[in-house]
MIDOSE-1310 file (N, C-alpha, C; in nm, 2 decimals, decimal comma, always signed):
residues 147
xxxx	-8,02/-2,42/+3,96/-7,89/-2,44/+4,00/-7,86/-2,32/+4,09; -7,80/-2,37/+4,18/-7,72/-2,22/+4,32/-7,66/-2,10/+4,24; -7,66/-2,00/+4,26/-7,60/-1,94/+4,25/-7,42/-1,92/+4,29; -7,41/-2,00/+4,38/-7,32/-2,04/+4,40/-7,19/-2,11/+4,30
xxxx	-7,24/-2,20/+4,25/-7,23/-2,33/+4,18/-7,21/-2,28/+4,01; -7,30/-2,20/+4,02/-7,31/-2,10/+3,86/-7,17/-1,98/+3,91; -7,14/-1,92/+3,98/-7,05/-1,88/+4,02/-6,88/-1,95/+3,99; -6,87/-2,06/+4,02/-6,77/-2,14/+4,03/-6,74/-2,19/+3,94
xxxx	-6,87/-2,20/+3,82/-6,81/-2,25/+3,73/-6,75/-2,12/+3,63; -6,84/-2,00/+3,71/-6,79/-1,91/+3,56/-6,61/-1,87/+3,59; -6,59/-1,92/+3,76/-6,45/-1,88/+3,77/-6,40/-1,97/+3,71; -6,47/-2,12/+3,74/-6,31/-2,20/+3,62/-6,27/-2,18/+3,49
xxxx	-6,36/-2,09/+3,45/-6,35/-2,08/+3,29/-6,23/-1,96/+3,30; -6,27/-1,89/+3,34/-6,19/-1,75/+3,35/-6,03/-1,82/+3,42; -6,08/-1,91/+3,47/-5,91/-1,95/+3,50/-5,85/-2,05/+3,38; -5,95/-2,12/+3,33/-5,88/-2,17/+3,19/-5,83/-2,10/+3,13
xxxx	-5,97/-2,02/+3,11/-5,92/-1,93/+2,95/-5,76/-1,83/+2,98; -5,75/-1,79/+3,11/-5,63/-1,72/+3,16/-5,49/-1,82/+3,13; -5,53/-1,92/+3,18/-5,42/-2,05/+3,19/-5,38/-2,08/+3,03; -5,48/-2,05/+2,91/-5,45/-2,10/+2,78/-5,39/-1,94/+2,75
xxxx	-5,34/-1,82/+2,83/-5,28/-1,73/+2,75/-5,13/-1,70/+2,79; -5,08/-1,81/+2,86/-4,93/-1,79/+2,88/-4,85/-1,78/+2,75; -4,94/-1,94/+2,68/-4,85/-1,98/+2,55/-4,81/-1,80/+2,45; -4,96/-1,74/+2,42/-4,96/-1,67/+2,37/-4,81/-1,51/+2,41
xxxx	-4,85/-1,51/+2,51/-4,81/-1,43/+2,54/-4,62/-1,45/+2,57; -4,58/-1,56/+2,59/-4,52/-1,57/+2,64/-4,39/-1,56/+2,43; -4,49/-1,62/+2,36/-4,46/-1,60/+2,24/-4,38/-1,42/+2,15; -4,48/-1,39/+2,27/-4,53/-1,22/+2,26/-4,38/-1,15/+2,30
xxxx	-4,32/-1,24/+2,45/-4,19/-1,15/+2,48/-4,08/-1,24/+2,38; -4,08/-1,36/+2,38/-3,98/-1,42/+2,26/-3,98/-1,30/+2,17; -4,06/-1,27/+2,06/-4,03/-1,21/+1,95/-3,99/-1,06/+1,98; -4,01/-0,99/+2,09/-3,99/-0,86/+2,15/-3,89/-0,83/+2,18
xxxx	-3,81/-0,94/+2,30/-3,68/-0,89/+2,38/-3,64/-1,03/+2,36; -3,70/-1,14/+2,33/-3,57/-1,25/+2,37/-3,48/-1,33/+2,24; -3,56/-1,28/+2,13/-3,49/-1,32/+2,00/-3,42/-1,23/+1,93; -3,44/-1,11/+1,95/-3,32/-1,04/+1,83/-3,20/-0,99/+1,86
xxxx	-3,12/-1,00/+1,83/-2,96/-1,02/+1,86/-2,84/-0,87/+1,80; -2,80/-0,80/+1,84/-2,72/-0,73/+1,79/-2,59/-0,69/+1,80; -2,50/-0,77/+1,81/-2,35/-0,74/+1,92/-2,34/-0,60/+1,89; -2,24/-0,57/+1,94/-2,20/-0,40/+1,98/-2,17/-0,34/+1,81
xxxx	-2,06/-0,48/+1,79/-2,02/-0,42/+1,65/-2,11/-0,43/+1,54; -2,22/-0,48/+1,51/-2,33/-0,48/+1,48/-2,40/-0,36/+1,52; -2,45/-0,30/+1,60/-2,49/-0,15/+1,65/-2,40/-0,04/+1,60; -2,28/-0,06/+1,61/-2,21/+0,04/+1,53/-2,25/+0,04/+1,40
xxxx	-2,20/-0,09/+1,35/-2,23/-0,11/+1,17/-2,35/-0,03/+1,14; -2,51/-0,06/+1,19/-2,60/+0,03/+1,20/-2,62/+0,18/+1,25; -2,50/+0,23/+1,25/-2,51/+0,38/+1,32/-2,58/+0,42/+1,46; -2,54/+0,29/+1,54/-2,58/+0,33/+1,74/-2,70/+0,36/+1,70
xxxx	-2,81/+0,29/+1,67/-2,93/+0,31/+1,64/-3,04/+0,36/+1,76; -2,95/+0,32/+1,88/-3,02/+0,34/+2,05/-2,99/+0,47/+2,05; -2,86/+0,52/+2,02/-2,82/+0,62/+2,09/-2,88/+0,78/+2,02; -2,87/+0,88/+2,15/-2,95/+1,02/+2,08/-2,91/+1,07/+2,00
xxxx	-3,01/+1,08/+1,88/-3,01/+1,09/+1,75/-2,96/+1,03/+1,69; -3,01/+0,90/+1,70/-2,96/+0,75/+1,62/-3,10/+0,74/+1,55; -3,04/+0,66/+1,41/-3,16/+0,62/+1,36/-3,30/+0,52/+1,43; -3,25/+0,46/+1,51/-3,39/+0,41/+1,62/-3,42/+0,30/+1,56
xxxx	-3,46/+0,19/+1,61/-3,53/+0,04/+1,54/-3,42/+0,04/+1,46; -3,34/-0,08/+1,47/-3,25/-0,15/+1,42/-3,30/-0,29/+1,33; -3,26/-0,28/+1,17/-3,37/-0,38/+1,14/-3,47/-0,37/+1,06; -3,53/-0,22/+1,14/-3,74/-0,22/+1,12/-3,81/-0,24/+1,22
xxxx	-3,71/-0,29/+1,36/-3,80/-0,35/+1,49/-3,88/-0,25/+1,54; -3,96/-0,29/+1,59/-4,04/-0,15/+1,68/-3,98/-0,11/+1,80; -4,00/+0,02/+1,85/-3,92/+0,08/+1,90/-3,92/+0,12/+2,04; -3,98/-0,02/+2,07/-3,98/-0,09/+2,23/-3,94/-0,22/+2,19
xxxx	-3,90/-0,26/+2,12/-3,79/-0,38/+2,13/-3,64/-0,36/+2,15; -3,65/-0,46/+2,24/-3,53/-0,48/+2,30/-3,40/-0,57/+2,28; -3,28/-0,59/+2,26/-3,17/-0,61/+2,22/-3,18/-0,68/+2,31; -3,10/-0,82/+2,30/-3,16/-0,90/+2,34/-2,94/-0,91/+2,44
xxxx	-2,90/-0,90/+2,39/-2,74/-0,86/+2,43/-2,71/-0,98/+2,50; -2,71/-1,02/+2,67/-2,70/-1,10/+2,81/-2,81/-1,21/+2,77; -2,91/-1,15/+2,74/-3,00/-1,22/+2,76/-3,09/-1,24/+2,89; -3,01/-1,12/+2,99/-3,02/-1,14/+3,16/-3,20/-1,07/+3,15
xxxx	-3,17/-0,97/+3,07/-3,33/-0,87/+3,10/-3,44/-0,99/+3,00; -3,41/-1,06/+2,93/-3,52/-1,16/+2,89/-3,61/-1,27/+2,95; -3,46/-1,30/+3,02/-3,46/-1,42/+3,14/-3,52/-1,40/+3,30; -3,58/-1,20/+3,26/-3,64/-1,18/+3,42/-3,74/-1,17/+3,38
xxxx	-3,82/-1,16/+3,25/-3,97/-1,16/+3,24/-4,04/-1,30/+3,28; -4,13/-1,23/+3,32/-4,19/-1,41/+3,40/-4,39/-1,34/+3,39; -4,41/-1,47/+3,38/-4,52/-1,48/+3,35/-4,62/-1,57/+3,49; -4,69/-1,48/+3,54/-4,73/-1,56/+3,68/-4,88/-1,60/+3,69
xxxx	-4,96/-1,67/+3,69/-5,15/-1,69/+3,74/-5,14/-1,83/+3,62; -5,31/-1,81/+3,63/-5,42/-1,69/+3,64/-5,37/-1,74/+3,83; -5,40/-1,62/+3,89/-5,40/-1,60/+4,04/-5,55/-1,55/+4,06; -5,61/-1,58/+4,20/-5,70/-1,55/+4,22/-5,69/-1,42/+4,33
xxxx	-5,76/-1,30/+4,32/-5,71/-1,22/+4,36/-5,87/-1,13/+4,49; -5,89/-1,05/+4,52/-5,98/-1,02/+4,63/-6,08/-1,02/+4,57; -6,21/-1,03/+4,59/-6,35/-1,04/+4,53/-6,35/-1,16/+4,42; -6,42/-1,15/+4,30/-6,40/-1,22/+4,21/-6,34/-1,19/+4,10
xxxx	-6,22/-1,12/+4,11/-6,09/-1,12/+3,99/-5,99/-1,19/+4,02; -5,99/-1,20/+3,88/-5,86/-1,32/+3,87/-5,73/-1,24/+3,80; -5,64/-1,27/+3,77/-5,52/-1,22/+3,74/-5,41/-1,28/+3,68; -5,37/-1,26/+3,53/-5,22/-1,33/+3,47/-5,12/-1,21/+3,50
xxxx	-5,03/-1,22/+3,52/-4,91/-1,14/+3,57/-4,80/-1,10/+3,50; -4,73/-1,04/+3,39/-4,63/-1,03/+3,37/-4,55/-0,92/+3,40; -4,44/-0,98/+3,44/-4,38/-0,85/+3,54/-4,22/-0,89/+3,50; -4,10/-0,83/+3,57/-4,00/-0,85/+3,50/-3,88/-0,88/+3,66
xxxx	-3,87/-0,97/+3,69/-3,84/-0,96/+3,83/-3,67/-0,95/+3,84; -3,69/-0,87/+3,94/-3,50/-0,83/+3,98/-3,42/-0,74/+3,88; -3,50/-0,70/+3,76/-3,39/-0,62/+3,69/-3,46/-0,47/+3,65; -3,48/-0,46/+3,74/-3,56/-0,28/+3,77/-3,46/-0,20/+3,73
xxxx	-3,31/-0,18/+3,77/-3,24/-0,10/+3,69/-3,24/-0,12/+3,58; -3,17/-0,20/+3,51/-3,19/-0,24/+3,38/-3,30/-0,20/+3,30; -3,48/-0,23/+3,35/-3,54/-0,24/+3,29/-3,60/-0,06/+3,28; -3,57/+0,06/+3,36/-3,51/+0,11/+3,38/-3,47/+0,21/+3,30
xxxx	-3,31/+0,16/+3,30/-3,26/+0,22/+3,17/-3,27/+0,22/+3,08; -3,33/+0,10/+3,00/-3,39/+0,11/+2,89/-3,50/+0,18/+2,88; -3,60/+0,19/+2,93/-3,73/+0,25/+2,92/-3,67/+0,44/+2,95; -3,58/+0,47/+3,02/-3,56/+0,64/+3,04/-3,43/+0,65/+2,97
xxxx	-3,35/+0,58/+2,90/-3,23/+0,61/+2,83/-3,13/+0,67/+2,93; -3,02/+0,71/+2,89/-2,91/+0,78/+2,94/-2,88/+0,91/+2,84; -2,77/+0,98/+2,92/-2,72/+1,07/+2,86/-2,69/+1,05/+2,69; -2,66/+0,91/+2,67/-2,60/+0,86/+2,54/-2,72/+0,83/+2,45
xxxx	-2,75/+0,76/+2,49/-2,89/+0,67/+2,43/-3,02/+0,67/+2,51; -3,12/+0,68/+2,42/-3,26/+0,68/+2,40/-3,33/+0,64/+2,48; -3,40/+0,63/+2,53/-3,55/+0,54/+2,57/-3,58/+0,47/+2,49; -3,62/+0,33/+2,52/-3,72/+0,28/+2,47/-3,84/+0,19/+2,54
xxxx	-3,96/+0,24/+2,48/-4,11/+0,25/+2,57/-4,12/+0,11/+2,57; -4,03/+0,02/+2,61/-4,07/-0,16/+2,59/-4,16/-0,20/+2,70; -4,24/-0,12/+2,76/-4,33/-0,14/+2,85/-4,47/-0,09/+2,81; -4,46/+0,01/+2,77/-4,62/+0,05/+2,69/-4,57/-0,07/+2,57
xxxx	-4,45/-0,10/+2,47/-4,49/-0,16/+2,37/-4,53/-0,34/+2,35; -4,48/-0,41/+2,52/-4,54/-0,50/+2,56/-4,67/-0,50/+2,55; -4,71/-0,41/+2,66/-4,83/-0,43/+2,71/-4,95/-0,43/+2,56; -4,90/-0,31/+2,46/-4,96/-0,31/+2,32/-4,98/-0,45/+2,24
xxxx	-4,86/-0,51/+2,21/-4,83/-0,65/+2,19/-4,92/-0,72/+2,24; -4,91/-0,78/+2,37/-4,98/-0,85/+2,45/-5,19/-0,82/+2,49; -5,16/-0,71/+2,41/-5,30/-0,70/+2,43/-5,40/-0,72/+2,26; -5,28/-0,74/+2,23/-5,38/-0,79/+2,08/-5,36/-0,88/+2,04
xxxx	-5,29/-1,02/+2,15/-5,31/-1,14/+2,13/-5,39/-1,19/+2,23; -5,42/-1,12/+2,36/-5,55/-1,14/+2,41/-5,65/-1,10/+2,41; -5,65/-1,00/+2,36/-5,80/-0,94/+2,38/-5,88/-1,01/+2,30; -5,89/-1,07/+2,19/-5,97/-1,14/+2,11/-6,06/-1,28/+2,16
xxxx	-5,95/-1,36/+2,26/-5,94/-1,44/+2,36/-6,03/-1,45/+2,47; -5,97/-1,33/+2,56/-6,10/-1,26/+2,65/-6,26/-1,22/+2,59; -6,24/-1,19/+2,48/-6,35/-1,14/+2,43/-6,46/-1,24/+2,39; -6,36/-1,41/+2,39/-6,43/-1,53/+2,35/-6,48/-1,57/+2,43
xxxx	-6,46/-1,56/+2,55/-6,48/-1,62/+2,67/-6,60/-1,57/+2,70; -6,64/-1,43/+2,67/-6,75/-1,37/+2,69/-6,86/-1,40/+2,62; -6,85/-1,47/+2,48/-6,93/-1,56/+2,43/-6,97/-1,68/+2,51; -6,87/-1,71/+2,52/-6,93/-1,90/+2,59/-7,00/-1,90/+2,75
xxxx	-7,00/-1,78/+2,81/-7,08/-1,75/+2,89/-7,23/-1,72/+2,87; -7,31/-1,79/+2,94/-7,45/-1,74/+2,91/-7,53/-1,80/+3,04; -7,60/-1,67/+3,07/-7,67/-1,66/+3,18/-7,78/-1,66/+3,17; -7,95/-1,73/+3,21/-8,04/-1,66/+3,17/-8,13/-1,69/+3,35
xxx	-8,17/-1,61/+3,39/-8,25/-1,56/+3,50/-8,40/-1,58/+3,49; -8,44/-1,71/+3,55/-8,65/-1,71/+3,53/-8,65/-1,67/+3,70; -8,75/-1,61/+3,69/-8,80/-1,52/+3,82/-8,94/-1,62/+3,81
């Protein structure tokens, strides 16, 4: 078989296996920033848990989750590929489009309130519902070379 042809197929796979990790992931920002709920008076009730020197994680949540409030910063996470990218990488994308301030202030806090690292704590999240995934795919590949 071409090398070619061996080539093409090892991209489709890598574009499956990419294409079967939206579900996962996309599960990943639900439970993070798009499900938990806390009106204002609820944040007080818990003692401003955001704010500096607040108790932090409202709940038990981890402390890159995000309050879910508008729901506007939930609704900018977007999930883009697999994309095929220069050489032979491919690419799933999650990025957070149009709410850079927002996303922003949450992540550097204000004078009032905290930071919270919901960007290292994504990426943590989302990497240990893939990585096990990716690592499958490395199985079902097999290459063997007669000279």
């Amino acid at each position: 078989m071409p090398i070619n042809k061996i080539m093409q197929q090892v991209i489709a796979l890598e574009m499956e296996t990419l294409a079967r990790l939206k579900g996962p992931i996309q599960e990943v920002l639900v439970r993070n920033v798009g499900t938990q709920y806390f009106s204002l008076a609820n944040l007080k009730q818990i003692g401003h848990p955001y704010r500096i020197g607040g108790p932090g994680r409202p709940g038990g949540l981890p402390a890159g989750v995000v309050n879910r409030q508008s729901g506007e910063f939930f609704q900018s996470l977007i999930i883009r590929g697999p994309i095929p990218l220069s050489g032979d990488r491919i690419a799933l994308m999650v990025y957070s489009r149009g709410e850079k301030p927002l996303g922003n202030w949450l992540l550097s806090g204000t004078n009032r309130m905290k930071g919270r690292p919901w960007t290292k704590h994504l990426r943590t999240e989302i990497l240990k519902v893939t990585a096990p995934i990716i690592a499958g795919m490395g199985k079902r590949l097999r290459l063997r070379v007669k000279v």
